[in-house]
N, C-alpha and C positions, 0 to 999 in steps of 0.2 A: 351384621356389622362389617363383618370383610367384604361382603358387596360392594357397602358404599363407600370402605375405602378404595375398594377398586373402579368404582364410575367416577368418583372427585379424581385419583390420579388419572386417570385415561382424559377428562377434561382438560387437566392443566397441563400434562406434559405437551400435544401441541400447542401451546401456547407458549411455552418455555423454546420449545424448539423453534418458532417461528419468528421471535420475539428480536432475536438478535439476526442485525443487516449488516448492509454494508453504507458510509453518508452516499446519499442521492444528490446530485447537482438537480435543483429543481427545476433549472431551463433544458439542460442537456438530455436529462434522465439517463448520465451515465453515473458509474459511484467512481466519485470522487471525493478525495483527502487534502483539503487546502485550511491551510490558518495564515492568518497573520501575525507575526510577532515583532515586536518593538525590540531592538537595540540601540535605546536611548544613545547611547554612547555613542555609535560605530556612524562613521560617512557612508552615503550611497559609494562612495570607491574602495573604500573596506570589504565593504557588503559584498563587492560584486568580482574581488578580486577572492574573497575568502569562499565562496558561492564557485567560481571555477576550482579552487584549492579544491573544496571539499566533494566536487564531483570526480575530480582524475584522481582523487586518492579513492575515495569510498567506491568507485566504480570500479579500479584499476586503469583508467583509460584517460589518454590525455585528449579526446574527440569529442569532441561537444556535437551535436543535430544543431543548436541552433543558439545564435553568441553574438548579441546587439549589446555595447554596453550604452550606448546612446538612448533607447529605450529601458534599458536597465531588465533584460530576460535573455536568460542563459535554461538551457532544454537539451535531455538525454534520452533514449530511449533505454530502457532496463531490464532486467527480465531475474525471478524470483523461482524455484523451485515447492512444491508443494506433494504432500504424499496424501493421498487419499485410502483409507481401510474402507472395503464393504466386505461386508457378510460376515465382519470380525476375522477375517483373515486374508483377501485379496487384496493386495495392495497397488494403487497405479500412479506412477510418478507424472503429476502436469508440469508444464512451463508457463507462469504467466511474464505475460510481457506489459508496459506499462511505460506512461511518459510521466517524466518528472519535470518542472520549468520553476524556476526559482526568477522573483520577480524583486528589483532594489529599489528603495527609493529611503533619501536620510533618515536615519536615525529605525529602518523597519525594513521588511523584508514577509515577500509571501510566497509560499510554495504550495504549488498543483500538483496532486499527483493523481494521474486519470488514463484513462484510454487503454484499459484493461482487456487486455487479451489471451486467452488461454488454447492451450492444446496438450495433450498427452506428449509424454517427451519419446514415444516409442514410434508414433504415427509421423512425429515431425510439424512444423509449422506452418505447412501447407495447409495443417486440419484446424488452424487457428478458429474461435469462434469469441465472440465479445463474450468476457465475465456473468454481461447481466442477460443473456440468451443460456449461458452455460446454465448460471444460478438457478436459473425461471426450473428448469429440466431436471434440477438436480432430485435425489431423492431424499426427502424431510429426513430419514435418520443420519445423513451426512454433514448436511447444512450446519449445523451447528458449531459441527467440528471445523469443518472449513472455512468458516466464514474466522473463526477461531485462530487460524494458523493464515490466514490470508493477515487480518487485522496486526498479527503480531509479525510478520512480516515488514511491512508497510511502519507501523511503530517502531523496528528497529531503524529504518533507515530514516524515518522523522526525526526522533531521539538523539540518531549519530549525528546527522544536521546542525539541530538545534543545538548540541553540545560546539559542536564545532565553529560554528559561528558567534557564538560567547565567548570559546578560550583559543579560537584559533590552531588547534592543534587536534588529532584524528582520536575520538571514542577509544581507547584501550576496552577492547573486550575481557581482557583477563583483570582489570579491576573490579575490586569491589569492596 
């Protein structure tokens, strides 16, 4: 009996582990995180004046990469920390880096966030290497986790977004 509960788990666990990615842009085949969201309410000059707000605050920075409000796309370059455990006790700190582009038009608005890049923060970003070249390489017992603290990453700065452009005003982290 313990056999076969041990060859059913040994099946399913890769498959648990493998199960969870990251979204795939299906032309690019890079992972990328973009939605569109409707604010019925708000003007494309709302949108696009709130969209600069909510980058030089949530970034610290008042420097946009790229600021057309005639096309209605405003674009940051970012960069995210991440900690890695192998072996249950080695721990190695990455930097991913990553472009964000918030895109306006009445009454909606879409944000890109893509062009993932990663490197060890001790090596420096010379050793950059794209996300999905790092992922490919990674080793199946980390993936999960990281893909895990990547995701949640990435959701907090959607979130603060998305907040902010409904109440106009920057995510307090200490509510709740």
């Amino acid at each position: 009996m313990r056999t076969i509960l041990l060859l059913i788990l040994m099946a399913v666990v890769p498959v648990i582990t493998f199960a969870q990615s990251f979204p795939t842009d299906p032309e690019t085949k890079k992972y990328t995180f973009q939605e569109t969201v409707n604010v019925d309410t708000l003007s494309k000059e709302l949108i696009y004046e709130r969209s600069k707000e909510w980058m030089g605050k949530f970034y610290n920075s008042t420097s946009l990469d790229f600021d057309d409000q005639e096309t209605g796309k405003i674009s940051k370059n970012a960069t995210f920390n991440v900690t890695i455990t192998y072996d249950f006790k080695y721990k190695t700190d990455y930097v991913l880096t990553y472009n964000i582009s918030i895109f306006q038009k009445p009454g909606k608005y879409k944000y890109i966030i893509t062009d993932f890049m990663i490197y060890d923060s001790k090596n420096g970003a010379k050793t950059a290497q794209s996300l999905e070249s790092f992922y490919t390489k990674m080793r199946s017992q980390n993936k999960a986790d990281f893909v895990n603290k990547v995701n949640t990453e990435v959701n907090k700065t959607i979130d603060n977004l998305k907040s902010y452009m409904i109440t106009g005003q920057k995510k307090n982290e200490e509510d709740w």
